[in-house]
C-alpha positions as CSV (number, residue, x, y, z in Angstrom):
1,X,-2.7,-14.6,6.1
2,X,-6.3,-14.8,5.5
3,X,-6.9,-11.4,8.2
4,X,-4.2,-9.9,5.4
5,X,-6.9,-10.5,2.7
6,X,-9.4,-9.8,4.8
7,X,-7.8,-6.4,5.2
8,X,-6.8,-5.7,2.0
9,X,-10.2,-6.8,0.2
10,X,-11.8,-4.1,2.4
11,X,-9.6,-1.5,1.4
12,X,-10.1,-2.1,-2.0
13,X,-14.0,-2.1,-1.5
14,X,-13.3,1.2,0.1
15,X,-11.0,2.7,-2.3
16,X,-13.1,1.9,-5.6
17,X,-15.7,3.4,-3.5
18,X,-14.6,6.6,-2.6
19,X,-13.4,6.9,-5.8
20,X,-16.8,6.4,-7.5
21,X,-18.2,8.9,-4.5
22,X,-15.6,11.5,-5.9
23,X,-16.5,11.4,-9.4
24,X,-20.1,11.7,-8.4
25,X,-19.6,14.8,-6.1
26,X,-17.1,16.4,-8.8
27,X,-20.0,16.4,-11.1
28,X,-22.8,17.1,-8.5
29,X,-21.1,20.3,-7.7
30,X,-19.8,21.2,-11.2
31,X,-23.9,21.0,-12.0
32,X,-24.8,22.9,-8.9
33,X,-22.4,25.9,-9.4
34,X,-23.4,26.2,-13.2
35,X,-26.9,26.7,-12.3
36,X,-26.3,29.4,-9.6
37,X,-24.0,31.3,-12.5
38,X,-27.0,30.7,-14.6
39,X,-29.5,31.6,-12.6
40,X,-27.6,34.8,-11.6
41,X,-26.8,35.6,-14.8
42,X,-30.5,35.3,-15.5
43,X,-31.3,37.3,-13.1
44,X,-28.6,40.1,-14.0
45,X,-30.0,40.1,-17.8
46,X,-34.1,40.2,-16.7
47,X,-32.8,43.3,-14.7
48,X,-31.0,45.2,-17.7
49,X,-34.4,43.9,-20.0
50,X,-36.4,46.0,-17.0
51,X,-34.4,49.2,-16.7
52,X,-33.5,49.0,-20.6
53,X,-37.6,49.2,-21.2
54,X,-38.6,51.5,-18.2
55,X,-35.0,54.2,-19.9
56,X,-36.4,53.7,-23.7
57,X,-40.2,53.1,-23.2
58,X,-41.4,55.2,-19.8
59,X,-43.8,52.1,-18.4
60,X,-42.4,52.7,-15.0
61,X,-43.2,56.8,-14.7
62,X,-45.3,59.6,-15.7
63,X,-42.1,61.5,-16.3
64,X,-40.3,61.6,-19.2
65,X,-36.7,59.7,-19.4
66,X,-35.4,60.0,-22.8
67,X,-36.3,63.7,-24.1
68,X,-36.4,64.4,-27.6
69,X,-34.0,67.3,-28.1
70,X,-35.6,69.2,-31.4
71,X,-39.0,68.4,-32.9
72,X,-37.7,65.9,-35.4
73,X,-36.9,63.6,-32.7
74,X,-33.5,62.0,-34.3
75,X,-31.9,63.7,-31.3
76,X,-32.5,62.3,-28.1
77,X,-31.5,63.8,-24.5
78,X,-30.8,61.4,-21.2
79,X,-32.7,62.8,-17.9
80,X,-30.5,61.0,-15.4
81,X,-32.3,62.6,-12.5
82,X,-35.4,61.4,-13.5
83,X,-34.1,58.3,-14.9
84,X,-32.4,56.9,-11.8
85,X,-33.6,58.6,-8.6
86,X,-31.9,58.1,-5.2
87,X,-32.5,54.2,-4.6
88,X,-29.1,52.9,-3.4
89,X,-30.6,51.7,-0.5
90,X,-33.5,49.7,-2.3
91,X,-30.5,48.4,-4.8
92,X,-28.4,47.2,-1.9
93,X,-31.2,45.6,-0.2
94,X,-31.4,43.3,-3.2
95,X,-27.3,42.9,-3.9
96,X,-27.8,44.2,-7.0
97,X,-25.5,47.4,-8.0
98,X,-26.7,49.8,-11.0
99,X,-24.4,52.0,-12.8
100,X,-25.1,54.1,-15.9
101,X,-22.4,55.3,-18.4
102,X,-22.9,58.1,-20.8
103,X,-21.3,56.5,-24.3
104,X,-18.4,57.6,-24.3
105,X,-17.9,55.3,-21.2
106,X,-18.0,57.9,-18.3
107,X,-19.6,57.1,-15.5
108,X,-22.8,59.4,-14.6
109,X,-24.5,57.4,-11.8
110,X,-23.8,55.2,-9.9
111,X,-25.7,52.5,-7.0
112,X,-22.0,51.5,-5.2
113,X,-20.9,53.6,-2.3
114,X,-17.9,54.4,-4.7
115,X,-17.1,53.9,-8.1
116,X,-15.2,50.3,-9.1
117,X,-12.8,51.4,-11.6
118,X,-13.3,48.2,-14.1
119,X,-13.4,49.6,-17.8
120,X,-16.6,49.6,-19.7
121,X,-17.3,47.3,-22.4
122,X,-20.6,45.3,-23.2
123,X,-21.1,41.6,-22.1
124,X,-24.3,40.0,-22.4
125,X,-22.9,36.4,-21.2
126,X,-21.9,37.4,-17.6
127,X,-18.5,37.6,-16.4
128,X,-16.9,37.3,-13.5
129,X,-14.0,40.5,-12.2
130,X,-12.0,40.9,-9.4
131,X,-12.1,44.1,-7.4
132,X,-9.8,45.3,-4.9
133,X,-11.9,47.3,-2.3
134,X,-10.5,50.1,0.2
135,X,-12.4,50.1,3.5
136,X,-11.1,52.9,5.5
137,X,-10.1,51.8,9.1
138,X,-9.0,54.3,12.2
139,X,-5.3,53.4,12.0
140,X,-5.2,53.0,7.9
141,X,-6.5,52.2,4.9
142,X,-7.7,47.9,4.4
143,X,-8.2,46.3,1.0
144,X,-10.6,43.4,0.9
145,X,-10.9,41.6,-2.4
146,X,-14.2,41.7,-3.9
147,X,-15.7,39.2,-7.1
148,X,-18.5,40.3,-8.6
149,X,-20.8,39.1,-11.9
150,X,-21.8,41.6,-14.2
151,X,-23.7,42.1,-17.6
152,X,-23.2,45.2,-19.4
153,X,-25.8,46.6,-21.8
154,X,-25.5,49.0,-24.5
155,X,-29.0,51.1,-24.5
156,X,-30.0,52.9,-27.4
157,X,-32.6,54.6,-29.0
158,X,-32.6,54.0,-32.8
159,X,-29.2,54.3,-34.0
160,X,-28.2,57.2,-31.0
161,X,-26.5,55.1,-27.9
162,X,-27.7,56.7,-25.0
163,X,-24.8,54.8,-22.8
164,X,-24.1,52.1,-21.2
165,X,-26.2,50.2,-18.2
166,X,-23.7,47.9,-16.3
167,X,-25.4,45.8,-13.8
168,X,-23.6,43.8,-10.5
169,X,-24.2,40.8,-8.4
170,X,-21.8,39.6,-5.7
171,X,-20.1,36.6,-6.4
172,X,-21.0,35.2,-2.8
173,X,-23.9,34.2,-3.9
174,X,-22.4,31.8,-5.3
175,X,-19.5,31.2,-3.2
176,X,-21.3,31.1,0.0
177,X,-23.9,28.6,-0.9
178,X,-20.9,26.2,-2.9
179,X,-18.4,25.9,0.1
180,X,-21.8,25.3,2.1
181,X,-22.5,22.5,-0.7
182,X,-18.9,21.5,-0.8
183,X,-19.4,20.6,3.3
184,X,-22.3,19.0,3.0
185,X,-21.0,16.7,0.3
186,X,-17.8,16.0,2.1
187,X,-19.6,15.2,5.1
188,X,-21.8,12.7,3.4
189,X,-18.6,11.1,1.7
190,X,-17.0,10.7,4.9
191,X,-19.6,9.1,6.3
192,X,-20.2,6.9,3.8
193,X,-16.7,6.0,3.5
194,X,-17.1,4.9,7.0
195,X,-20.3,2.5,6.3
196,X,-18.7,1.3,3.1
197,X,-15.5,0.4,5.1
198,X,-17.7,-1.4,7.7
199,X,-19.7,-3.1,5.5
200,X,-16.4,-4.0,3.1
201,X,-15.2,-5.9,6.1
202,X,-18.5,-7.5,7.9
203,X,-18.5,-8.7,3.6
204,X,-14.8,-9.7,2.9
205,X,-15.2,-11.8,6.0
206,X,-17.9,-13.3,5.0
207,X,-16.5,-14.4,1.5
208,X,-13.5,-15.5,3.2
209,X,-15.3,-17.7,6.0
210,X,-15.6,-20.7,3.1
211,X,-11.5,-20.3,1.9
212,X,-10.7,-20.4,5.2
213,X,-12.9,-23.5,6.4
214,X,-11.0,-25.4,3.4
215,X,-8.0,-23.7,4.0
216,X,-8.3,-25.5,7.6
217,X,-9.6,-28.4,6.4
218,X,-6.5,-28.5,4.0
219,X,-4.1,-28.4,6.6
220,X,-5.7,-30.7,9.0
221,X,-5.7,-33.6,6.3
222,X,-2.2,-32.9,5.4
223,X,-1.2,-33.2,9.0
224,X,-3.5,-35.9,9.9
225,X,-2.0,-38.4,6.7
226,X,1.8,-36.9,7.6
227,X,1.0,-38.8,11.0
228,X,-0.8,-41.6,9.6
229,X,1.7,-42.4,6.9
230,X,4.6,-42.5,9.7
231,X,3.4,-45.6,11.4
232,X,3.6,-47.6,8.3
233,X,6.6,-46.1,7.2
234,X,8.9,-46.6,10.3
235,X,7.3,-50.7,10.3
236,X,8.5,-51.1,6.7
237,X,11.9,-49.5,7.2
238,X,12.5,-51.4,10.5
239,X,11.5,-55.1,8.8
240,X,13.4,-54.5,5.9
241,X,16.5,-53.8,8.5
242,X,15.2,-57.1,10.6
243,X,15.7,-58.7,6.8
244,X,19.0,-57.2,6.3
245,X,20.2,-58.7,9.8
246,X,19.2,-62.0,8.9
247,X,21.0,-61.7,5.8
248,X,24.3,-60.9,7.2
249,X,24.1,-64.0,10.0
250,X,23.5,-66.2,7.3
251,X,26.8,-68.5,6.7
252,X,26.5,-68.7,2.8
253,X,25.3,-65.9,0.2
254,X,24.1,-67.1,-3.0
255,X,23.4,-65.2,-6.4
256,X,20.1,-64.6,-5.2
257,X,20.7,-63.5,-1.2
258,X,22.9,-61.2,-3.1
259,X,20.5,-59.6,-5.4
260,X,17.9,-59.8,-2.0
261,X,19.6,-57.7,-0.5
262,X,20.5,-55.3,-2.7
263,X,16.6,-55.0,-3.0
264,X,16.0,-54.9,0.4
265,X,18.8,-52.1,0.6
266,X,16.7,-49.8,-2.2
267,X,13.8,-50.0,-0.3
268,X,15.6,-48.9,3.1
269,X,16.8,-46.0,1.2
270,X,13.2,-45.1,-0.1
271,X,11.8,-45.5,2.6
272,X,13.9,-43.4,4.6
273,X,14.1,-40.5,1.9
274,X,9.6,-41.1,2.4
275,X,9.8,-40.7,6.1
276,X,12.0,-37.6,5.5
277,X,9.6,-36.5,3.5
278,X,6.4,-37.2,5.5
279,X,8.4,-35.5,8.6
280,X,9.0,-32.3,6.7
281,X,5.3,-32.2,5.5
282,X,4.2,-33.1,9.1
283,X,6.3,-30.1,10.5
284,X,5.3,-27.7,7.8
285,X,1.5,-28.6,8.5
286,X,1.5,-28.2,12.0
287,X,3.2,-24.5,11.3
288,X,0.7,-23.9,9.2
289,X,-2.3,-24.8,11.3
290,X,-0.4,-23.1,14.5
291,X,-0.7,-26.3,16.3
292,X,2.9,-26.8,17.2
293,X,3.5,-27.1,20.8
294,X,7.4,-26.5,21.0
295,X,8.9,-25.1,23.9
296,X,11.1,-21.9,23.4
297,X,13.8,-21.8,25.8
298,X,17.6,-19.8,26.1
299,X,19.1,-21.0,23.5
300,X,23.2,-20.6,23.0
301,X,23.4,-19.8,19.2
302,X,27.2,-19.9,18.8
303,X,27.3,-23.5,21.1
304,X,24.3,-24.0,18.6
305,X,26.2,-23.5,15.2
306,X,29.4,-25.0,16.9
307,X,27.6,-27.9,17.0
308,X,26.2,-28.2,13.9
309,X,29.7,-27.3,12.2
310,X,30.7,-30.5,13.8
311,X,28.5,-32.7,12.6
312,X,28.4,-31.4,9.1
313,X,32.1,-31.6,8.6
314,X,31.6,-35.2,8.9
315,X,29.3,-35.5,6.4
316,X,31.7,-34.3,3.8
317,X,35.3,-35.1,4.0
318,X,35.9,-35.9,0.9
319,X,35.2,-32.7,-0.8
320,X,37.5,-30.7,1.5
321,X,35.6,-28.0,1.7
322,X,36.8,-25.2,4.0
323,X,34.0,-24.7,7.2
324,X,34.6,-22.0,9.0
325,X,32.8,-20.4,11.7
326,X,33.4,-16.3,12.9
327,X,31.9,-15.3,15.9
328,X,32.0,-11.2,15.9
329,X,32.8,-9.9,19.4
330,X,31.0,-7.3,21.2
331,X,32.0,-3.9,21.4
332,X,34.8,-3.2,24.2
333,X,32.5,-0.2,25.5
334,X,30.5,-2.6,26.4
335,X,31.4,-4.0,30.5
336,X,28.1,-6.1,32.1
337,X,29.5,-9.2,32.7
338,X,26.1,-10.9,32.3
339,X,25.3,-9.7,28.8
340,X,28.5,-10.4,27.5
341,X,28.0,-14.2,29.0
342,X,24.8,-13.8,27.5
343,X,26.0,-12.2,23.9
344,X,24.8,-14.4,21.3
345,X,21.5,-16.1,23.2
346,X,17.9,-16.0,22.1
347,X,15.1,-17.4,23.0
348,X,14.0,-20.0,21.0
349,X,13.3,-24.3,20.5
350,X,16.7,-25.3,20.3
351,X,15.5,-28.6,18.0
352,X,14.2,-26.2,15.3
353,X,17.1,-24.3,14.8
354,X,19.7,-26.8,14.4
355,X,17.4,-28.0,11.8
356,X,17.1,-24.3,10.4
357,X,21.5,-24.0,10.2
358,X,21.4,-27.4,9.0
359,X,20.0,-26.7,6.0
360,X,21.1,-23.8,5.1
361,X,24.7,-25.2,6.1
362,X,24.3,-28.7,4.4
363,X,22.8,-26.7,1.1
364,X,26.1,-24.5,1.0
365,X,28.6,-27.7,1.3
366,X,26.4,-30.1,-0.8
367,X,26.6,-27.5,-3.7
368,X,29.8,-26.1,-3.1
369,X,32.4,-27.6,-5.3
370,X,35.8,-29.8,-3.4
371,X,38.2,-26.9,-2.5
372,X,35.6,-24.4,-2.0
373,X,34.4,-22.6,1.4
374,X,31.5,-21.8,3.2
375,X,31.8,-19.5,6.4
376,X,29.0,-19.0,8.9
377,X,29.4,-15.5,10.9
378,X,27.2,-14.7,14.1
379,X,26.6,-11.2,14.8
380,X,24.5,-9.1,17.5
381,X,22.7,-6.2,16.1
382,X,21.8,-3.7,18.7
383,X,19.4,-0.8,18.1
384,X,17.1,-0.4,15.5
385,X,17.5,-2.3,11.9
386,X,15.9,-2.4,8.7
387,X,15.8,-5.9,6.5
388,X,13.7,-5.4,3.4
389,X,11.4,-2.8,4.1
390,X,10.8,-4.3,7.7
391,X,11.8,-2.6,11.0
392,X,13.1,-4.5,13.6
393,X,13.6,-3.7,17.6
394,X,17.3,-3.2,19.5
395,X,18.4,-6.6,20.3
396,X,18.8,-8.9,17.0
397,X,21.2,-11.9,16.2
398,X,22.3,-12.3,12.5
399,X,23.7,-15.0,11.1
400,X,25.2,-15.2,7.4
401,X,26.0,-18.6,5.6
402,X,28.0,-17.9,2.6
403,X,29.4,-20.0,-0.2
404,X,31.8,-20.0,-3.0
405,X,29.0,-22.8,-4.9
406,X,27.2,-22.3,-8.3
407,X,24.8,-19.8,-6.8
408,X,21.3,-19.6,-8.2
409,X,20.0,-18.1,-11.2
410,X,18.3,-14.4,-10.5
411,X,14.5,-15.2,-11.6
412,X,14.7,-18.5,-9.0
413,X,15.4,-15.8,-6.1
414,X,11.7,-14.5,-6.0
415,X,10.5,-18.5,-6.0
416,X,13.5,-19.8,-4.0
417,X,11.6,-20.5,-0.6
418,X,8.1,-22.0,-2.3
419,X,7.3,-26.1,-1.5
420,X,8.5,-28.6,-3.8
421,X,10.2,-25.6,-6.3
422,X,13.2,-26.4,-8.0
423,X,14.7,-24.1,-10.4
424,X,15.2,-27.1,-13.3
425,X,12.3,-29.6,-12.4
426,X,14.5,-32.2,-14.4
427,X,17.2,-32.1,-12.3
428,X,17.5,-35.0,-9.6
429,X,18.2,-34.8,-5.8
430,X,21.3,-35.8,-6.3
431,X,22.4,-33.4,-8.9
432,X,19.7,-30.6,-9.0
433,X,20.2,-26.8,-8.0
434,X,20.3,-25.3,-4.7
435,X,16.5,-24.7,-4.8
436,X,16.3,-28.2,-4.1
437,X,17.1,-26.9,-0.3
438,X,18.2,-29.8,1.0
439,X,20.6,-33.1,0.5
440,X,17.5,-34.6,0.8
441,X,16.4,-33.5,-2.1
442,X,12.4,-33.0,-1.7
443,X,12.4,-29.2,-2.1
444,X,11.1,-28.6,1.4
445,X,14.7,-27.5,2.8
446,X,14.6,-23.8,2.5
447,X,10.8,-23.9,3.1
448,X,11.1,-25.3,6.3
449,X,13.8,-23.1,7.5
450,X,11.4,-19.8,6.1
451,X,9.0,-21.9,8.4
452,X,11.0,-22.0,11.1
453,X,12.2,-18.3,11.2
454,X,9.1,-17.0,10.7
455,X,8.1,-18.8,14.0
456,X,10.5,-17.0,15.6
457,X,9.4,-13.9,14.5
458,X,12.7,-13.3,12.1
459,X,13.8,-12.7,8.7
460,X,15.4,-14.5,6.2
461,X,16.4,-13.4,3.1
462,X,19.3,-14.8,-0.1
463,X,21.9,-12.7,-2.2
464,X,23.2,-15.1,-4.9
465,X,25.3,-14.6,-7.9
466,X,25.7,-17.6,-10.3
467,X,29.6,-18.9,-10.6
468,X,30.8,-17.0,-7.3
469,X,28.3,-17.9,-5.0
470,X,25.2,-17.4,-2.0
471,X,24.7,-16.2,1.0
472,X,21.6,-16.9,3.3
473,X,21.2,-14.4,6.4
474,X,18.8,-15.2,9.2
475,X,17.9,-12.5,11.3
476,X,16.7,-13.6,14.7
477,X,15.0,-11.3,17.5
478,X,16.8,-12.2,20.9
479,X,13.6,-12.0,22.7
480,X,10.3,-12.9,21.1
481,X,7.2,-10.4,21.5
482,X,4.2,-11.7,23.1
């Protein structure tokens, strides 16, 4: 239980963790890859500010680049040779791509090896296109995509465009260095997942070392007064008995022997319903605390619940209530003579399950109405089986006990196998709800026999409908894993 807490405070540590690492990262890189856009978009716009001056102004060259065209100078003439000399090279070396447009958005010249078909409009913010390159191969023709981030600027002189200047930066300058960022960042989460989910459970079992020492403690008292509390429990049952004896040699009863006894008879009967209930909290201690030292051995389960049957049709013979017991027989493929001899054995302490079908069988006849029935059917379940979500080996032994009683209510279900719960806490032993589950009427029935199946490494689990009836089935591995 507490290595189940243990486990699951870690994860959680671990979880809220990585989830606080993600957000972090999200907005890390979000941050990062904005600045690279920005920075190239930057750079893309100090580039058109450069060419734009050198086209308009001539700071870069003796030469002229923008020619008047008559000696009023409202006409202007582009000189593209002088303006943009043969450079590619240069351009390429610094992955930025140059391409001039005369204004009615032809291209004249050009930096790429060949031209990028993308129409011509102006953009001073920066965008982002998609271009589908050819590469010529010796079989055929490949097309790789291409992204690129332009700016396009409209150059003028006065109010006479000149053209267009559109200027290119591949996107893998931004690409490159994010999945490289993206790596690194995913790296660092992983391995601080790892720490955190070290550290979550060196920490979790620290904060569970003090629940655990009272849990301990808890269960050691309980078990250590059950034991204590039996001594003088079985001396006050066995003198008031001793008194009773006396009480019945005696040659004349009086008023008073009478009322005596009848005293001395309540006390036996409280005292016996105590030890009851000191035995069941002894039992359900030592399970607890793993202490128990019972031998598991063959056990016979149909002898087993042929037994029991007996003893509980004695119990109530005046309800006439219709025990029966259905043994389901093996498959006629199957032919070893020792496994069918062997059919419906476990291994198990034979003392803990008759007290297991004992409850479950005395719950269905004690809250079974006279007339009703209650049938108990043995099964084997070879191969692999599923019981609430759980998966279970080849080799299982089920056992239903069901009832035609006043079934229990559905919000009790979820409750039904808790200490001490009843489903009306008003209610007395004698006339309270099956949650009670057992004659006995302490509410320690059915969490004894979830006790005892749980030791044996089964499954218990209750279908009830209220007015028709319950069943209990007990699923039981034949052979317990190590």
């Amino acid at each position: 239980m507490f290595q189940a807490t243990r486990r699951r405070l870690a994860i959680w540590y671990t979880t809220v963790t990585a989830v606080l690492l993600l957000l972090f990262a999200s907005g890390v890189y979000l941050y990062v890859r904005s600045t690279l856009i920005e920075r190239i978009d930057d750079t893309l716009n100090h580039v058109v500010e450069i060419v734009e001056r050198c086209l308009t102004t001539n700071p870069c060259a003796s030469r002229l680049i923008v020619e008047p065209v008559n000696s009023s100078a409202d006409k202007f003439l582009m000189n593209v040779e002088a303006s943009f000399p043969e450079n590619a090279n240069s351009v390429e070396d610094d992955h930025i791509d140059l391409e001039w447009f005369n204004p009615t958005g032809e291209l004249i010249w050009s930096t790429l090896s060949e031209p990028l078909n993308i129409p011509i409009h102006a953009n001073r913010t920066g965008e982002t296109v998609h271009v589908v390159k050819a590469e010529k191969n010796q079989d055929n023709n490949l097309h790789s995509p291409l992204l690129l981030r332009q700016v396009t600027q409209r150059v003028e002189v006065g109010r006479q465009v000149l053209g267009y200047l559109r200027v290119s930066h591949p996107w893998f300058e931004v690409t490159k260095p994010s999945r490289e960022f993206i790596f690194d960042l995913a790296l660092g989460i992983g391995l601080m997942l790892v720490s955190v989910g070290a550290s979550g459970w060196f920490l979790s079992g620290k904060a569970m070392e003090p629940v655990g020492e009272s849990y301990q403690r808890l269960k050691q008292f309980t078990a250590d007064a059950s034991h204590e509390l039996r001594s003088p429990i079985t001396l006050i049952q066995t003198n008031v008995q001793v008194a009773l004896a006396d009480l019945e040699l005696a040659e004349a009863e009086t008023t008073a022997s009478v009322q005596y006894r009848q005293q001395l008879k309540m006390v036996e009967r409280l005292t016996q319903r105590l030890g009851r209930l000191v035995n069941d909290l002894l039992f359900l201690a030592r399970q607890d605390s793993g202490i128990s030292k019972d031998a598991f051995a063959a056990c016979p389960l149909d002898a087993l619940l042929m037994e029991v049957i007996e003893e509980q049709q004695l119990l109530f013979p005046e309800k006439q209530i219709a025990l029966t017991l259905d043994l389901v027989d093996p498959p006629a493929s199957e032919t070893s003579p020792k496994l069918l001899e062997n059919w419906f054995t476990l291994v198990g302490n034979w003392d803990q399950l008759v007290r297991l079908f004992t409850n479950l069988i005395a719950n269905a006849l004690h809250y079974t109405p006279a007339g009703g029935q209650v049938k108990v059917e043995l099964a084997r379940i070879e191969g692999i089986h599923r019981v609430s979500g759980r998966r279970y080996a080849s080799g299982q032994l089920q056992v239903k006990v069901s009832d035609t009683g006043v079934g229990i209510p559905p919000e009790a279900l979820p409750r039904l196998f808790d200490r001490f719960y009843r489903v009306d806490p008003a209610r007395t032993h004698s006339t309270g709800n099956k949650a009670t589950a057992s004659v006995s009427g302490s509410g320690l029935g059915l969490a004894i026999a979830a006790a005892i199946v749980e030791h044996h490494q089964g499954h218990i689990q209750v279908e009830s409908t209220q007015g028709i009836g319950t069943t209990f089935t007990v699923t039981l591995p034949i052979t317990l894993e190590s």
